[in-house]
C-alpha positions as a Markdown table, in Angstrom:
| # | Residue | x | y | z |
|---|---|---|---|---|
| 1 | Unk | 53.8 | 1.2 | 178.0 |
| 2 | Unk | 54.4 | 4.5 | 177.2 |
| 3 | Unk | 58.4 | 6.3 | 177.9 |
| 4 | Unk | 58.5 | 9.7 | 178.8 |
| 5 | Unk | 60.8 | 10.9 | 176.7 |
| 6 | Unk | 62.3 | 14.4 | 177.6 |
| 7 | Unk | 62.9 | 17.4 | 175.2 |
| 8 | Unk | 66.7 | 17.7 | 174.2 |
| 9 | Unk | 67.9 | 20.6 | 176.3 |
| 10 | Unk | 68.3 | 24.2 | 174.5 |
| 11 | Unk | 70.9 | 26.0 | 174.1 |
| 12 | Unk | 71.0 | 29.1 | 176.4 |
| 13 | Unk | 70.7 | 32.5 | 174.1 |
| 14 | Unk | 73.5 | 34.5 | 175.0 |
| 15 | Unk | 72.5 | 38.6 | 174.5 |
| 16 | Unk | 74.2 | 40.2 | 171.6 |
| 17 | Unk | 75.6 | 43.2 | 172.3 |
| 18 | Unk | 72.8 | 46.3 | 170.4 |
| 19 | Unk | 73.8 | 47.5 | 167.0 |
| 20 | Unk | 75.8 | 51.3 | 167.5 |
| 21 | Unk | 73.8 | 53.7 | 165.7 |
| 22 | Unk | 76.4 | 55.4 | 163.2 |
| 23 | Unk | 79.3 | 53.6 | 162.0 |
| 24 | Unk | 82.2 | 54.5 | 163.8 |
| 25 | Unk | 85.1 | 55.6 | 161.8 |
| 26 | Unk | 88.6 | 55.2 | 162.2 |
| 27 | Unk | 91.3 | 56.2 | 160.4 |
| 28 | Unk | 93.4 | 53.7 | 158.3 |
| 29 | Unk | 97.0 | 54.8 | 157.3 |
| 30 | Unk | 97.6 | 55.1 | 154.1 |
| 31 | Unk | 96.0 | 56.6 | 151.0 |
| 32 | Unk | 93.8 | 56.2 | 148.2 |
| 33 | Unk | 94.5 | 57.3 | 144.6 |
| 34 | Unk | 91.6 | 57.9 | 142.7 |
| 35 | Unk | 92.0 | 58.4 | 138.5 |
| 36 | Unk | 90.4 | 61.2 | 136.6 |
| 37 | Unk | 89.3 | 58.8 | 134.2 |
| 38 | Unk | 87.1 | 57.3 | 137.4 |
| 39 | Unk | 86.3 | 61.0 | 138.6 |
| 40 | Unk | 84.9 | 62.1 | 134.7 |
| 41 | Unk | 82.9 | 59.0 | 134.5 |
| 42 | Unk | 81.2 | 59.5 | 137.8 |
| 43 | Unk | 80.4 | 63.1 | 136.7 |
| 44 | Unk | 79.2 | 61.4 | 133.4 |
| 45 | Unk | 76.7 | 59.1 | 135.4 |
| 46 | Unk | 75.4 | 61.8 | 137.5 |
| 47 | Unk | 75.3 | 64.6 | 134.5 |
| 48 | Unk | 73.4 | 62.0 | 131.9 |
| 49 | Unk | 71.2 | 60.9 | 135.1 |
| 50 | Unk | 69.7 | 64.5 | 135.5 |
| 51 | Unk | 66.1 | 65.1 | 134.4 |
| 52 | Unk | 66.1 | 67.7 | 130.9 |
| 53 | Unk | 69.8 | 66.2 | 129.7 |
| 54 | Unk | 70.1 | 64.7 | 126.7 |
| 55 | Unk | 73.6 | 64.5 | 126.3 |
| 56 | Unk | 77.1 | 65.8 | 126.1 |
| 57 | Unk | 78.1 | 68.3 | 123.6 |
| 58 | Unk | 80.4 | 66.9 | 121.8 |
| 59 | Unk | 82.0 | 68.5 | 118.4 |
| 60 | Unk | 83.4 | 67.0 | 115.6 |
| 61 | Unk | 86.8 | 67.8 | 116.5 |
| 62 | Unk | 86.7 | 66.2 | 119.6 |
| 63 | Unk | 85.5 | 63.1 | 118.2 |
| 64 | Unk | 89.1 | 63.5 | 115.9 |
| 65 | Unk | 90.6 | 64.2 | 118.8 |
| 66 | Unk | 91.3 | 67.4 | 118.0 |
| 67 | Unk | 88.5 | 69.4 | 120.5 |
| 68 | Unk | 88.1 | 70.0 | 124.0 |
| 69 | Unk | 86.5 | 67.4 | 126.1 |
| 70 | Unk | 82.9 | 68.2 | 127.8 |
| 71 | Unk | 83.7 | 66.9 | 131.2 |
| 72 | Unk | 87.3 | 68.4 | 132.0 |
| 73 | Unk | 88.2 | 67.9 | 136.0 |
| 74 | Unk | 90.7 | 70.3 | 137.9 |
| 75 | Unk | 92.4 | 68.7 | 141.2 |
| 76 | Unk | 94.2 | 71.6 | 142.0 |
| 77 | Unk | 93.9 | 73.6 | 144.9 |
| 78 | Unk | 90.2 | 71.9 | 145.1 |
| 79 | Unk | 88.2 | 70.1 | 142.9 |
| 80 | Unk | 86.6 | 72.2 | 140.1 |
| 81 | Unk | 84.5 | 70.8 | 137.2 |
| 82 | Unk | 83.5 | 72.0 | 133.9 |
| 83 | Unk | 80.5 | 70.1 | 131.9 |
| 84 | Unk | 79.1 | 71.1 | 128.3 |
| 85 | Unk | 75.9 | 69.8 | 127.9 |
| 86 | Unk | 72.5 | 69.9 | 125.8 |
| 87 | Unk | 69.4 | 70.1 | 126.9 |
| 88 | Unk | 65.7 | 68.9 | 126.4 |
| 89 | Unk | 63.7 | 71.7 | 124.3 |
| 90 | Unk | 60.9 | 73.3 | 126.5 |
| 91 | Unk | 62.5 | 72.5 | 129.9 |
| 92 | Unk | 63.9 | 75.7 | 131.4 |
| 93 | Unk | 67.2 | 76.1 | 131.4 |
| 94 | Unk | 68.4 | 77.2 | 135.0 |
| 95 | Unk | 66.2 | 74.5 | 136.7 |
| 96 | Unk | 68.2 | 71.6 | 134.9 |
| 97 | Unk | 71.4 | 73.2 | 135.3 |
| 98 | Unk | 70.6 | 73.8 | 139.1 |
| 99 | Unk | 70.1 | 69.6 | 138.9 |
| 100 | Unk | 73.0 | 68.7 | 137.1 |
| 101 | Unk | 75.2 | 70.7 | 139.6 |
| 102 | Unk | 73.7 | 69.6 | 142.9 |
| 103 | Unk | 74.0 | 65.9 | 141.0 |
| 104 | Unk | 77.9 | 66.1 | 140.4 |
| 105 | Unk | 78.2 | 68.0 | 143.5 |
| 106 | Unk | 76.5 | 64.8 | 145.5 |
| 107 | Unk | 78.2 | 62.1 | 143.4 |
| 108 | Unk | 82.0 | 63.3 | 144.0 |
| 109 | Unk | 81.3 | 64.5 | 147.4 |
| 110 | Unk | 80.2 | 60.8 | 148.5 |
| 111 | Unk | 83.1 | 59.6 | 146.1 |
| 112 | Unk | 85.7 | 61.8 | 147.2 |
| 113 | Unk | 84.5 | 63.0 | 151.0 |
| 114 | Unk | 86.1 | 66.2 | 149.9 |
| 115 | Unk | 83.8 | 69.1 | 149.5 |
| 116 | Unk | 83.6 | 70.3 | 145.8 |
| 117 | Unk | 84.7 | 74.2 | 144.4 |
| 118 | Unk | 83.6 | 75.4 | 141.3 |
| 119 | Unk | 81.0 | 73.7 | 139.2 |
| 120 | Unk | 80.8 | 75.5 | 135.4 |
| 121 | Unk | 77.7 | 74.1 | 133.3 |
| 122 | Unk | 77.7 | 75.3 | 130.0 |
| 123 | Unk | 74.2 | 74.4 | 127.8 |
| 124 | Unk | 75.8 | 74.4 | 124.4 |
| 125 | Unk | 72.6 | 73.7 | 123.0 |
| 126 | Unk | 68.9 | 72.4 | 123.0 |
| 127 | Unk | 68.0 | 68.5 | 121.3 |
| 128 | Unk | 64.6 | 68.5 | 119.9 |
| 129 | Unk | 62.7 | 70.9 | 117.7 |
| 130 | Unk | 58.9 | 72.0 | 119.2 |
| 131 | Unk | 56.4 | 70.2 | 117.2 |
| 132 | Unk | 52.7 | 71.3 | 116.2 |
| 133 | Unk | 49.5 | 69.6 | 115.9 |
| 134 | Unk | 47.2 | 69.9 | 113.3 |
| 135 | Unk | 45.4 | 73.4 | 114.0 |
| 136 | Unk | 47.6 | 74.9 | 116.5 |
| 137 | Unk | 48.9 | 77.5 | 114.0 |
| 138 | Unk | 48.6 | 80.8 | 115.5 |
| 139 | Unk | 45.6 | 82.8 | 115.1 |
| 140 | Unk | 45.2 | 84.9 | 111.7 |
| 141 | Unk | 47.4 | 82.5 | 110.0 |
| 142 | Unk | 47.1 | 80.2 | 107.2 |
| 143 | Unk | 48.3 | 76.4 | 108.0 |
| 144 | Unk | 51.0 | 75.5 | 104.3 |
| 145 | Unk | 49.2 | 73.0 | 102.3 |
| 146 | Unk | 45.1 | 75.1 | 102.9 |
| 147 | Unk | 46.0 | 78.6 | 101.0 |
| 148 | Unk | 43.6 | 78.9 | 98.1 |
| 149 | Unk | 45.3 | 78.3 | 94.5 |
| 150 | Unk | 45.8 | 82.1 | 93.0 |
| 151 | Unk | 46.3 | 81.1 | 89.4 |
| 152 | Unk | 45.4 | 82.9 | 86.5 |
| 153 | Unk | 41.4 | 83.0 | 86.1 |
C-alpha cells in the first residue's frame, strides 16, 4: 500500500526591499588624515602607469640625498603636484604629458574627493636611443663598415 506522503511546506518569500541606485552618502563626524608619503606614492602608481613613461628622473644627488625629489606634493591652499619624468623615445611629448596629468588628476581626486590645482610635468629626458636596420641609412649615404678601402695603390 502506498502513503501519500505530502511535500514539507515552504517557507513564504518575503519581498526584499529593490537595491537604491546610488549609494547614499552621509556624513560621518570626524576626519581623515591622509600622509604625503600615501599621496606621492599614489601619484607614483598613476605616473609609472601612463603609456610613453619610463620612469622618474632621478639624479645622483637625490639618490645621496642631496637633490630634489621628482614627485614633490603641496597641500596648501589646494593640492598642487610637481612630477619629473622621462619619456619613451619616438612617443610625442605633449600627448604623454596630457596622460600623466589627467592620470594623477583621477587618482587623487578619487583618493582625496578634493578637486586637484596645479599639475607641473616636467620631461627631464627621453630613455631609449632610435635604432636602424640594416639599409635604412638615408639616401646618398654610405652605411660604416661598406666604404671602399682608399689605400695607397
Amino acid at each position: 500500500m502506498l502513503a501519500h506522503r505530502s511535500a514539507p511546506a515552504r517557507p513564504s518569500r518575503e519581498v526584499e526591499p529593490p537595491m537604491p541606485d546610488a549609494p547614499t552618502r552621509r556624513a560621518v563626524p570626524g576626519r581623515a588624515l591622509v600622509t604625503r608619503r600615501a599621496l606621492v606614492e599614489i601619484v607614483r602608481t598613476a605616473v609609472l602607469g601612463s603609456y610613453g613613461v619610463t620612469g622618474l628622473a632621478e639624479t645622483f644627488l637625490r639618490r645621496v640625498g642631496l637633490g630634489r625629489a621628482p614627485i614633490r606634493i603641496r597641500l596648501d591652499p589646494e593640492v598642487a603636484v610637481d612630477v619629473r619624468l622621462t619619456i619613451a623615445y619616438g612617443l610625442p611629448v605633449a600627448e604623454v604629458a596630457r596622460q600623466v596629468d589627467s592620470a594623477i588628476r583621477y587618482a587623487l581626486r578619487r583618493a582625496l574627493d578634493r578637486e586637484i590645482g596645479a599639475v607641473t610635468i616636467h620631461v627631464e629626458g627621453l630613455a631609449g636611443r632610435p635604432f636602424t636596420t640594416p639599409g635604412s641609412a638615408a639616401p646618398g649615404t654610405v652605411p660604416a663598415g661598406d666604404a671602399p678601402d682608399e689605400g695607397p695603390g
